[in-house]
C-alpha positions as CSV (number, residue, x, y, z in Angstrom):
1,X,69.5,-28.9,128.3
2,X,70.4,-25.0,127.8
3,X,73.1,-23.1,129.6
4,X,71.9,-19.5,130.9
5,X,75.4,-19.0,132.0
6,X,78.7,-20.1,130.6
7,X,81.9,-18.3,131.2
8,X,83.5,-15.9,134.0
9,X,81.5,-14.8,137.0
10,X,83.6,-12.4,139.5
11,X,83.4,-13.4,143.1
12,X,83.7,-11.5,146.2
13,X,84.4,-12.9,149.8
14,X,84.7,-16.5,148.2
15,X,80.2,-15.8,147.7
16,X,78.2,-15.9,144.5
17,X,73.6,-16.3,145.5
18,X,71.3,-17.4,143.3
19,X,68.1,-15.3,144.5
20,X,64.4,-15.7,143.1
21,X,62.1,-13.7,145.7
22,X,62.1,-9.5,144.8
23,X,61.0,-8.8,148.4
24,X,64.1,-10.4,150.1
25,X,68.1,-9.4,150.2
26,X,68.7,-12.7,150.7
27,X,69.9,-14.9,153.7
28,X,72.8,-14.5,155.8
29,X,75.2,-17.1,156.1
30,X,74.0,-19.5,159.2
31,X,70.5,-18.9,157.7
32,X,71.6,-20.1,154.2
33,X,73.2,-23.4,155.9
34,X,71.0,-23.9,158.9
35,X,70.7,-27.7,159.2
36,X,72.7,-29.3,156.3
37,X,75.2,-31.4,156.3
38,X,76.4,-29.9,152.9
39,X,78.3,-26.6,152.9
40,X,79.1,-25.3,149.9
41,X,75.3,-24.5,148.5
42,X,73.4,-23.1,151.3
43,X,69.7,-23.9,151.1
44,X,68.0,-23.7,154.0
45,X,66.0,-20.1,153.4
46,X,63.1,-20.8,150.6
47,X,64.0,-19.0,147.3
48,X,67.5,-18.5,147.4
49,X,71.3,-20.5,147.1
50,X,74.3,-19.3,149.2
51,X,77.3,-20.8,146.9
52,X,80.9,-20.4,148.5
53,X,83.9,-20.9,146.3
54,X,87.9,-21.0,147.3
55,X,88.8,-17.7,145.7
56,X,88.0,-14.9,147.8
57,X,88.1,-12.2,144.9
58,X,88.1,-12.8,141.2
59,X,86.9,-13.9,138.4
60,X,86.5,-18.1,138.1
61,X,84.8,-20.4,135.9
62,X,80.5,-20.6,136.4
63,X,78.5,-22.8,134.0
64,X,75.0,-23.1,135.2
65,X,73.0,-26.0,133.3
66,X,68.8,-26.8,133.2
67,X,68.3,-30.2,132.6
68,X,64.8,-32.2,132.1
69,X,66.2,-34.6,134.2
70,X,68.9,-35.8,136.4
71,X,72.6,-35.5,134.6
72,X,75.2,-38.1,134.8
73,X,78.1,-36.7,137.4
74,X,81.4,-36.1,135.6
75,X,84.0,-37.6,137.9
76,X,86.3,-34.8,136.9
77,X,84.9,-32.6,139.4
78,X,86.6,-33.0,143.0
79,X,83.4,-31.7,145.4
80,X,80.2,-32.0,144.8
81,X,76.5,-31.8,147.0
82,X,73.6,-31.5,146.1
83,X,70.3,-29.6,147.7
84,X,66.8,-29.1,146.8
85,X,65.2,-25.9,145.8
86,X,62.1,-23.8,144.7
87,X,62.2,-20.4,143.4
88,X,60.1,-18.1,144.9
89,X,59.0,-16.3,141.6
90,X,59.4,-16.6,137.7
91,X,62.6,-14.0,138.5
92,X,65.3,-16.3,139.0
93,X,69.0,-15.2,138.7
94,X,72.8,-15.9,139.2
95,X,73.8,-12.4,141.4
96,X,76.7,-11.7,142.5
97,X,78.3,-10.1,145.4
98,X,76.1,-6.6,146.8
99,X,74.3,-7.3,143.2
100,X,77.0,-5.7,141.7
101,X,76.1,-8.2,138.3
102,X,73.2,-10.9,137.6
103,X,72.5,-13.5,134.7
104,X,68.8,-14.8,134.7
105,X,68.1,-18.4,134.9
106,X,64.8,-18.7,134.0
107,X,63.6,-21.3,136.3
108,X,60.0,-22.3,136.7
109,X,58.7,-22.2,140.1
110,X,58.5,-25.4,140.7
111,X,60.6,-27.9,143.1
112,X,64.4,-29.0,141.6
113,X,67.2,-30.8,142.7
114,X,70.7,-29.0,142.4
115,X,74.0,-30.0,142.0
116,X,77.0,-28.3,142.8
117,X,80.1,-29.0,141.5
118,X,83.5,-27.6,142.3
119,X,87.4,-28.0,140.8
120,X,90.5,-26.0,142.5
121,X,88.8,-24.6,145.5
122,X,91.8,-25.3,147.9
123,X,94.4,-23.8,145.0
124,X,92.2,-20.9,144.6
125,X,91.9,-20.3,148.8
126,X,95.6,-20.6,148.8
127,X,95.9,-17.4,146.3
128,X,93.2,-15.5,147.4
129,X,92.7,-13.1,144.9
130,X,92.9,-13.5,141.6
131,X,94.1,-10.5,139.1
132,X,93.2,-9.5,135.6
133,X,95.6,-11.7,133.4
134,X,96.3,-14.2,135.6
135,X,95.4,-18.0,134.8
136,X,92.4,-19.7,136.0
137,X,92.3,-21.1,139.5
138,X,88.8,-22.8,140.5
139,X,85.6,-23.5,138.6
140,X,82.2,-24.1,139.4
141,X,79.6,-26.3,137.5
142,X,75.7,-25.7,138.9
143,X,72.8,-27.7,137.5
144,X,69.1,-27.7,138.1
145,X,66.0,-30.6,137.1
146,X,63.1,-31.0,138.4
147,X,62.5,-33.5,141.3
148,X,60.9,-33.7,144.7
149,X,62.4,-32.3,147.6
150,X,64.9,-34.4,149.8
151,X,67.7,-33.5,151.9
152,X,71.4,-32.1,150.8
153,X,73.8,-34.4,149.9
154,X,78.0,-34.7,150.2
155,X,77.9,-36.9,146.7
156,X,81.7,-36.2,146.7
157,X,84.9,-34.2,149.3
158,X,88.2,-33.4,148.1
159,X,89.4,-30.4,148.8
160,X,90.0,-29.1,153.0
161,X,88.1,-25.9,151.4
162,X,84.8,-28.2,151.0
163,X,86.0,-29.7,154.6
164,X,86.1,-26.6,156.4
165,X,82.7,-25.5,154.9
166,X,80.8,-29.1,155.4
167,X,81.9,-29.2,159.1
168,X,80.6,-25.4,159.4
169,X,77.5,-25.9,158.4
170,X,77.0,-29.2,160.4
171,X,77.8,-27.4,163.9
172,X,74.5,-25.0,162.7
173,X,71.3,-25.3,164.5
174,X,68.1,-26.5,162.1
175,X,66.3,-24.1,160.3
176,X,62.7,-22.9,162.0
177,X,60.1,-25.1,160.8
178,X,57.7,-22.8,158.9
179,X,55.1,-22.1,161.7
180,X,58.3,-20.7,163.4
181,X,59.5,-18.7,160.6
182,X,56.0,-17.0,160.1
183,X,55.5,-16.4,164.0
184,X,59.3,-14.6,163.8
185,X,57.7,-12.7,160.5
186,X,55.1,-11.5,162.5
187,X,56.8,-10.5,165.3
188,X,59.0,-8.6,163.2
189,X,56.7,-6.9,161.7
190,X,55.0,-5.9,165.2
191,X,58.0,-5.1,166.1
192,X,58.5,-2.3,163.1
193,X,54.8,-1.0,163.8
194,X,55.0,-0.4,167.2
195,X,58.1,1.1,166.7
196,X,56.5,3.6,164.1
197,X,53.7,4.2,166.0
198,X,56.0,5.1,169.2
199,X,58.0,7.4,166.7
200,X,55.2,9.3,165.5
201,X,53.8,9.7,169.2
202,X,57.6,11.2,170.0
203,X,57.4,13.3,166.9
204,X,53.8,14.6,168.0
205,X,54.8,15.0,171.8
206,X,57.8,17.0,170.1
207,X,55.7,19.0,167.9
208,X,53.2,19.9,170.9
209,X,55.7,21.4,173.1
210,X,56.7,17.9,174.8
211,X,53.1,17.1,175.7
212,X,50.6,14.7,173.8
213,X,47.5,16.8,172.8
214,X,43.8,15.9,173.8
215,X,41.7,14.5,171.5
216,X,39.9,17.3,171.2
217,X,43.0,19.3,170.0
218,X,44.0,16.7,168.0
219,X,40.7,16.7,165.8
220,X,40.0,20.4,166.5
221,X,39.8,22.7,163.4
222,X,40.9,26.2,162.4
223,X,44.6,27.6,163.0
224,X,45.5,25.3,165.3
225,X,49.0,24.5,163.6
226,X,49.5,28.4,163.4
227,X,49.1,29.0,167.2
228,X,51.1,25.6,167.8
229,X,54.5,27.1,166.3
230,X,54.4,30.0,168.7
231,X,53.3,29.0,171.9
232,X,52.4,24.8,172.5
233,X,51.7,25.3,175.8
234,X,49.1,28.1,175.6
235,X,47.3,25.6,173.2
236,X,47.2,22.8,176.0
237,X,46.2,25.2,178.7
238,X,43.3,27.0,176.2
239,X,42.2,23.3,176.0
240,X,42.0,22.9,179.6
241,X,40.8,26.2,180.3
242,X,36.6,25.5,179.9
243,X,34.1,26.9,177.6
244,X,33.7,30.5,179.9
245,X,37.6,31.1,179.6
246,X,37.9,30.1,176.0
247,X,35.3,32.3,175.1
248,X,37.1,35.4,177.1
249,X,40.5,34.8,175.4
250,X,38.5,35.0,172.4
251,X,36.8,37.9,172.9
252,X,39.9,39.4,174.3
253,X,41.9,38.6,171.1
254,X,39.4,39.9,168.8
255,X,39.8,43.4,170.9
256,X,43.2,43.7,170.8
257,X,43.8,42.6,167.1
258,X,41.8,45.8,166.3
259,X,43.2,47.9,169.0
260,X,46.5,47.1,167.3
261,X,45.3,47.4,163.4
262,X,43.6,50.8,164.3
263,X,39.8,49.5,163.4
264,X,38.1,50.1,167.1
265,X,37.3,53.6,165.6
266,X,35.3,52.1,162.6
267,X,31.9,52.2,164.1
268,X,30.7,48.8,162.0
269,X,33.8,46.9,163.9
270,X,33.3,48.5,167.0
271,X,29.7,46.8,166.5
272,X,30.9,43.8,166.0
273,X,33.1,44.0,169.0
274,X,30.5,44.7,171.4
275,X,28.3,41.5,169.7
276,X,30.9,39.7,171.1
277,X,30.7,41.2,174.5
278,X,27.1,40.7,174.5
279,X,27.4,36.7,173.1
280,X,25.5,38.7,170.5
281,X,25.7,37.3,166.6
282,X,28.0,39.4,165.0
283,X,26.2,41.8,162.5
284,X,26.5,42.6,159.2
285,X,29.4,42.6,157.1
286,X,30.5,40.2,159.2
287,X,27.8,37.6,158.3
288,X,29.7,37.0,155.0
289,X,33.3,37.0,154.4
290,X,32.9,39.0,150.7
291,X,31.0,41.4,152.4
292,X,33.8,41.9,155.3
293,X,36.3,42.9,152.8
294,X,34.5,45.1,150.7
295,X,33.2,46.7,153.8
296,X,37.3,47.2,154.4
297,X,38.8,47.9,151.2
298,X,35.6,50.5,150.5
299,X,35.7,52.5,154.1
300,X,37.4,56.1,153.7
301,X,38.3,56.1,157.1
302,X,40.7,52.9,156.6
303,X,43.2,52.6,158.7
304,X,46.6,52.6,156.6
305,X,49.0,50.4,159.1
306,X,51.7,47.5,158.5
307,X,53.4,45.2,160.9
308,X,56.3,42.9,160.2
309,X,55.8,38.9,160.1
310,X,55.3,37.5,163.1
311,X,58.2,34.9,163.3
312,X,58.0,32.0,165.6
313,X,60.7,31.5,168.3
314,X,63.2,28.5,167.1
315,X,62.8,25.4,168.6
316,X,65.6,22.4,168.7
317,X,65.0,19.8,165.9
318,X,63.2,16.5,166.6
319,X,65.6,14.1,167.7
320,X,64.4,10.3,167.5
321,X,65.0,8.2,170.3
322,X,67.7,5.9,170.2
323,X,65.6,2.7,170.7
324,X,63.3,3.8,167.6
325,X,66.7,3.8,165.3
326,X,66.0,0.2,164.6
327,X,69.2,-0.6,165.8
328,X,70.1,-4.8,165.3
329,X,72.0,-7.1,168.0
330,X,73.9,-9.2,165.8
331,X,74.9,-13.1,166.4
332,X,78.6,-13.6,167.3
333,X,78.1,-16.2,164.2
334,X,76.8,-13.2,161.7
335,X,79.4,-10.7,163.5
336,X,82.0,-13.1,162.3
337,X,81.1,-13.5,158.6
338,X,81.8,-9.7,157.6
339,X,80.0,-10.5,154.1
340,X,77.3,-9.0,152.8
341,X,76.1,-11.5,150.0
342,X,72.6,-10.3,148.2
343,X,71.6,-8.9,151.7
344,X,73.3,-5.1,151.4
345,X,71.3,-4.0,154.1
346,X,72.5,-6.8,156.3
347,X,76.2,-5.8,155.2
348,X,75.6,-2.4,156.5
349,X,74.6,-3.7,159.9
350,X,77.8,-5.8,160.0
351,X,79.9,-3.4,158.9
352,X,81.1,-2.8,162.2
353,X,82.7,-6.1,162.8
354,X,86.6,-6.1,162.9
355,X,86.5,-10.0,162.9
356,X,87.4,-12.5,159.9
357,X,85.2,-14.6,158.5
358,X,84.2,-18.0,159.7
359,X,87.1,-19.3,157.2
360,X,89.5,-17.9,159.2
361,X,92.3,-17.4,156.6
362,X,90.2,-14.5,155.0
363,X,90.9,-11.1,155.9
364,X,88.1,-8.9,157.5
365,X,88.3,-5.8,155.4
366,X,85.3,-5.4,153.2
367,X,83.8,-3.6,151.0
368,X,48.3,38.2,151.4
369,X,42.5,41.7,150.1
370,X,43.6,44.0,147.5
371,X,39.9,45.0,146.8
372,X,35.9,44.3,146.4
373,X,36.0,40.2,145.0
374,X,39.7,40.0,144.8
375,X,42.1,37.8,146.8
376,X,45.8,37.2,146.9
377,X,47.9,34.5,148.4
378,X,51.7,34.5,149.5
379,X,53.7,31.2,148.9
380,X,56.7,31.4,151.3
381,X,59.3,29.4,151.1
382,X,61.3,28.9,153.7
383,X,61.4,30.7,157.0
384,X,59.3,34.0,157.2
385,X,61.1,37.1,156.2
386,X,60.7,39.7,159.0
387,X,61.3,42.3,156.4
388,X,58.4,42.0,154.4
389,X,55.3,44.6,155.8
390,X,51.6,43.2,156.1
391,X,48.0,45.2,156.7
392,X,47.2,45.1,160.3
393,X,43.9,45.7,159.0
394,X,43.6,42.7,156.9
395,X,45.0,40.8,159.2
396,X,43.2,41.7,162.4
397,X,39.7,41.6,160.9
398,X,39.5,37.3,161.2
399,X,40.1,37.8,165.0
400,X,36.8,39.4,165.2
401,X,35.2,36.4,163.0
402,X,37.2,33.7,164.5
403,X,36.3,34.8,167.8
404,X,32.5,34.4,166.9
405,X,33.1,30.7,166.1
406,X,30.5,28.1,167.4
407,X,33.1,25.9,169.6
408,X,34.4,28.3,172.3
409,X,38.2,26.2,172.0
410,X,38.0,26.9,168.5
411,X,37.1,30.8,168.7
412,X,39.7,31.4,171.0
413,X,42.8,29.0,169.1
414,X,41.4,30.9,165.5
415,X,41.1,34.7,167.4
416,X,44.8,34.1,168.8
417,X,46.3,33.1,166.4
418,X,44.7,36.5,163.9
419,X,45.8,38.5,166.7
420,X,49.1,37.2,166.9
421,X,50.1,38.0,163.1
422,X,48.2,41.2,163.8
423,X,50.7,42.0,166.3
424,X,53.7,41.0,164.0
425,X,57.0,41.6,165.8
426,X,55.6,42.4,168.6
427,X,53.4,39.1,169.2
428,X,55.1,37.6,172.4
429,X,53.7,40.6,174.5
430,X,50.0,39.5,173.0
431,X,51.0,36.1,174.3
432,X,51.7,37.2,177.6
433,X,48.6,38.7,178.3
434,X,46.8,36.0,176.5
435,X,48.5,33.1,179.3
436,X,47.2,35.6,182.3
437,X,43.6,35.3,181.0
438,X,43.5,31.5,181.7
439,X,43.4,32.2,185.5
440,X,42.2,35.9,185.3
441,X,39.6,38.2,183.5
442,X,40.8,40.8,180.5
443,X,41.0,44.5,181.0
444,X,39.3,46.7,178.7
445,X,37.8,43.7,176.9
């Protein structure tokens, strides 16, 4: 026989668990006890042991005992029952209230009989809470061998403690039967995925300007996140535009970015620009991205011109519905109990409960191209600062590139977007005239 614990345990809400599976918080009370006939050492839920005591707060004497085989009962004690149980891991431990303390057993996991044993539990309900220095008022003997599974026991009732907990736990439903429990497992867990799932759709809906994007905008590439911060809705109506449209907001774009950056007067952009009038390939530099730049940073004509950031308009902050917060209807049974046991998160759900517990006679209060080959890049953190000044230049030459891209949704989304931090400050009247083209040709492009 060895003792893992031997001593003082502190109690809380007359509870003290002995818990064994690291995935679970534990029961809640009418799970613990569903189906005995013994309430002082709740069973019912696999890998765990609801143990009530009289004393609602304080410290009182715990001895827990493993024994090869079945002990002799000392008729000192005044109630005792007995249960069967199986750990549901090689982590077995005493815990106490919230898990605010824990001794480990170190039980096999394998099937034992229990027995609870009990002194003082009517002297210690009378006094409720016991303080540092006071005497001793109730004390608790729990002992584990290994035997087959059989049903709970009442070996022995003294106290109207033991009474009032036996006679609870005998107006309790059974348990569910295991087929039950797994089908309520996997409806829970449905439950929590569909409920995911529906938040993410909410969150994208949000995102996109209240309206769930195609398929092809949700898999196209490029800058569509860019263009979605400024205007959702032009992205949506681009999409639904048609290849002919797309390719004249592109084109359109692409003209404007260098109207605006000053580079329609550089005869190999003003090339390029009439390529993409002519559904022409653009032609050199613009076959290569190095030799863009270059061509840039090394033409003497090169337009010296900075804009401000473009910032994008502020938009309210995504607000879950209520029926994803995961909210719980609770039992008028687990309403009542106002404890929390190992099961914290199920104490936070109950914490709104004003009742008492089912004992009745507790109270319910508880607890940016700088040259030829060279690159840069900004890291902003934050929102972007207006303040800081950009190259139109460098900034309007991917609208011309973009605008040339294969996929006609693409080109326009990627020339937008270029123009549209080409533009800066001044971006929303680029917008504007961007929206018209959906139902009408663009001047001058």
């Amino acid at each position: 026989m060895r003792r893992p614990v031997e001593g003082e345990v502190h109690v809380h809400y007359g509870q003290i668990y002995v818990e064994s599976d690291p995935d679970s918080f534990g029961p809640g009370l009418a799970e613990a006890f569903a189906g005995q006939s013994a309430g002082l050492c709740g069973a019912a839920t696999p890998g765990a042991l609801w143990l009530n005591t009289g004393l609602h707060t304080g410290d009182v004497g715990f001895t827990v005992e493993v024994h090869d085989t079945a002990p002799p009962l000392d008729p000192l004690w005044e109630d005792v029952v007995e249960v069967s149980f199986r750990p549901a891991s090689a982590d077995s431990a005493l815990v106490q209230w919230a898990g605010e303390d824990s001794w480990p057993l170190g039980l096999e996991e394998t099937d034992y009989r229990v027995r609870y044993c009990a002194s003082g539990m009517d002297r210690a309900s009378e006094k409720d809470t016991r303080l540092d220095g006071e005497p001793p008022l109730d004390r608790y003997l729990l002992q584990f061998w290994p035997a087959p599974p059989e049903r709970d026991r009442v070996l022995r009732r003294t106290s109207r403690s033991a009474a009032f907990w036996h006679d609870y736990a005998r107006k309790l439903p059974p348990p569910p039967t295991p087929a039950e429990r797994a089908e309520a497992e996997r409806r829970a867990r449905l439950a929590e995925e569909t409920a995911e799932r529906e938040r993410l759709l909410a969150f994208e809906r949000h995102r996109w300007g209240g309206r769930s994007p195609s398929a092809t905008l949700r898999e196209l590439r490029g800058n569509v996140s860019g263009l979605l911060e400024f205007d959702p809705a032009l992205l949506h109506d681009l999409d639904a535009a048609g290849p002919a449209i797309q390719r004249a907001v592109a084109r359109c774009a692409a003209h404007r970015a260098c109207e605006a950056a000053g580079l329609t007067a550089l005869g190999w952009v003003a090339d390029a620009l009439t390529a993409l009038d002519e559904d022409r390939p653009l032609p050199p530099p613009f076959d290569d991205d190095a030799g863009m730049w270059h061509a840039l940073s090394s033409d003497p004509d090169f337009p010296d011109r900075t804009v401000g950031r473009a910032v994008p308009p502020e938009r309210p902050p995504f607000q879950p519905s209520p029926s994803s917060a995961g909210a719980v209807a609770l039992s008028p049974e687990e309403a009542a109990t106002w404890v929390a046991g190992p099961a914290r998160a199920a104490a936070r759900r109950m914490s709104s409960s004003p009742d008492a517990d089912p004992a009745g006679d507790r109270p319910s209060s508880p607890p940016p191209d700088s040259g030829p080959g060279e690159r840069g890049m900004f890291v902003i953190v934050g929102p972007p600062d207006p303040s800081v000044r950009l190259s139109q230049p460098h900034m309007a030459l991917p609208a011309v590139s973009g605008a040339a891209e294969p996929d006609p949704l693409r080109a326009a989304v990627d020339a937008v977007y270029a123009a549209v931090v080409t533009y800066g400050e001044d971006w929303p009247a680029l917008l504007s005239e961007i929206r018209s083209l959906c139902t009408g040709p663009c001047d001058g492009a």
